[in-house]
C-alpha positions as a printed NumPy array, in Angstrom:
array([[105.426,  94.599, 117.17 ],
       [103.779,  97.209, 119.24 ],
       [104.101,  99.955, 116.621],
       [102.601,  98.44 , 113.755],
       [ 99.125,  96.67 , 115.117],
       [ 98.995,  93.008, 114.017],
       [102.261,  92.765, 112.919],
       [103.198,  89.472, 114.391],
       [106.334,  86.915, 113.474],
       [107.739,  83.941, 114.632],
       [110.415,  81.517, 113.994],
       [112.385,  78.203, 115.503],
       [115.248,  80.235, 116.796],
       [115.623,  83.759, 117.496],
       [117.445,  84.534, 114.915],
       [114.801,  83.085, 112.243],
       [112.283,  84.692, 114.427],
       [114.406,  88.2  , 113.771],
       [114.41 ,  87.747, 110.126],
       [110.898,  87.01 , 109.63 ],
       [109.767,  89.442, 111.559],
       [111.944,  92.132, 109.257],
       [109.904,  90.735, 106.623],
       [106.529,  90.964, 107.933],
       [107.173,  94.589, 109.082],
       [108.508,  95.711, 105.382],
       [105.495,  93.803, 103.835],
       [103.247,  95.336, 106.351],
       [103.829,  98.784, 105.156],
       [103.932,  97.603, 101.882],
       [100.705,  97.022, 102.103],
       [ 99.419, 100.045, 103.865],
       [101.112, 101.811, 101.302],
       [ 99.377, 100.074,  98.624],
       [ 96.121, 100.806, 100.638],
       [ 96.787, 104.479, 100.882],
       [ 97.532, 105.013, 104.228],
       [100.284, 106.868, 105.097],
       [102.837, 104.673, 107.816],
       [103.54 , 106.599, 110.851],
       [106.836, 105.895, 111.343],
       [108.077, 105.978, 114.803],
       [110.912, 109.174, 115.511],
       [112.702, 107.417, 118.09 ],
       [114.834, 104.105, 117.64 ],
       [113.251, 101.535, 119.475],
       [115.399,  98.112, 120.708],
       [113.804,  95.225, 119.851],
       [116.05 ,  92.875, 121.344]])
């Protein structure tokens, strides 16, 4: 995921691969919340598939 640096996912089908990556992106700002730093969230919907 290009928008949040490091935020990586995979799965056995693209469909796992699509729901684990919706997890890793809401724990990734999760945690930069919990860090204090303030997600920049992008303004413009972005396809991902």
């Amino acid at each position: 995921m290009t928008e949040l640096l490091g935020c990586e996912s995979h799965g056995t089908t693209p469909d796992e691969a699509l729901e684990n990556l919706e997890d890793a992106k809401r724990l990734y700002i999760e945690s930069m919340i919990e860090d204090g730093i303030e997600p920049k969230l992008c303004q413009k919907a972005i396809p991902t598939v």
